[in-house]
C-alpha positions in Angstrom: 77.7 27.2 87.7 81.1 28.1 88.9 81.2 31.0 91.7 84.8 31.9 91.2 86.6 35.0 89.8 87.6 34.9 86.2 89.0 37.0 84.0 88.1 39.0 81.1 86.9 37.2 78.2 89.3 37.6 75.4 89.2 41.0 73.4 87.1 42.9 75.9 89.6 44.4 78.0 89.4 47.5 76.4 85.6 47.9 76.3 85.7 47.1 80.3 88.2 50.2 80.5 86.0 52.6 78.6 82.5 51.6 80.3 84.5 51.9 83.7 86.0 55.2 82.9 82.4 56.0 81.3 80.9 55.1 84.3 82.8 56.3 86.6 85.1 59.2 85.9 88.4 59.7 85.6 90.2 56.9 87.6 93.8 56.2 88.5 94.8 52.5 87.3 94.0 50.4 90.9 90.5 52.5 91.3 89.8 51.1 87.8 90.2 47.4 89.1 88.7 48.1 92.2 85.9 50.1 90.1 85.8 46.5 88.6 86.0 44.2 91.2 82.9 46.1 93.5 80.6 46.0 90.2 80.8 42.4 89.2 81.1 41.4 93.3 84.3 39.9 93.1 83.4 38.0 89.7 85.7 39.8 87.5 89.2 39.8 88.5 91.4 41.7 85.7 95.4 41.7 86.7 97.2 44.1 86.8 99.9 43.3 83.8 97.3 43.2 81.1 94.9 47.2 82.6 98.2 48.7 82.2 99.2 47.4 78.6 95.9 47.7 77.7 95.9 51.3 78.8 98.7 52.5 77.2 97.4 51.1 74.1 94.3 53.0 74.6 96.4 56.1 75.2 98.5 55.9 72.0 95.0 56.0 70.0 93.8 58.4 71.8 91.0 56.7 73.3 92.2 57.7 76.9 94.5 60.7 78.7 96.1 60.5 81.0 97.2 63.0 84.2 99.2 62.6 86.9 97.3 63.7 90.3 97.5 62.6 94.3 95.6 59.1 95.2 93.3 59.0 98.0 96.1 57.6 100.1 98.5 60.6 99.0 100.3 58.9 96.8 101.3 59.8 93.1 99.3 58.5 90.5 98.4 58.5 87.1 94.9 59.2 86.4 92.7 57.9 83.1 89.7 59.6 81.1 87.8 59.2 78.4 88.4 61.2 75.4 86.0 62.2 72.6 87.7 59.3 70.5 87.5 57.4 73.5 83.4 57.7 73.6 83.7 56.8 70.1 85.3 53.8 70.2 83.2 52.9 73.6 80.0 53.3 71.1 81.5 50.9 68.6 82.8 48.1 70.9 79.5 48.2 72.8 77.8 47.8 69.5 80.1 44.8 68.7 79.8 43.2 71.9 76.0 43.3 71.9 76.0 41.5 68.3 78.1 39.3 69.3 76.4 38.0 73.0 73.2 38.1 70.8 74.6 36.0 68.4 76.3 33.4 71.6 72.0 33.9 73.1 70.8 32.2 69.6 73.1 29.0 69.6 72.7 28.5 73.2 69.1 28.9 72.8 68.6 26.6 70.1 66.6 23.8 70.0 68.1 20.2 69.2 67.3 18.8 65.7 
C-alpha cells in the first residue's frame, strides 16, 4: 500500500468540511486544511482551489456562515461554521458515505466463484 498523500475521493469534499467544522469549531479556510492534514497524518492533502469552491457552495445553501475575524498570526480572515442546515446535511452525507464504504467492504470482501 502506497504511503503518499492523496486527495479526496470524489464527492466527499463537502462531507470532510462539515465533519472538520463539526469537529472542530469554527475555522478560518487554512486551519480547516491544516485541521485536515494533522488528522489523517499527512494522508489527506485537499488544495486549496477546490476548500474554497467547495465552501462557498456550502455557503450559498446555507450549510455554512461565514465571519470575518483576526487569524492566529493577526491577519484578516474569514471564518466557517456549521449551521443548523449544515448539521443536517452533515447527518445525511455521513449516512450516504457509510452505505456506500459498506457497500465497497462487501465486493472487496467477496469470495471468488
Amino acid at each position: 500500500m502506497s504511503t503518499r498523500s492523496m486527495g479526496p475521493v470524489q464527492g466527499t469534499l463537502e462531507l470532510l468540511i462539515l465533519k472538520t467544522l463539526h469537529a472542530g469549531g469554527a475555522m478560518h479556510g487554512f486551519g480547516i486544511l491544516e485541521w485536515m492534514r494533522r488528522t489523517t497524518a499527512d494522508v489527506l492533502i485537499v488544495e486549496d482551489g477546490a476548500l474554497y469552491h467547495a465552501l462557498h457552495r456550502m455557503r450559498r445553501r446555507g450549510w455554512v456562515e461565514a465571519e470575518w475575524g483576526v487569524s492566529e498570526k493577526g491577519r484578516r480572515a474569514r471564518y466557517y461554521a456549521l449551521t443548523a442546515k449544515g448539521r443536517v446535511a452533515l447527518a445525511d452525507e455521513e449516512a450516504s458515505w457509510n452505505r456506500y464504504v459498506e457497500a465497497v467492504a462487501r465486493i472487496s470482501d467477496a469470495e471468488p466463484a
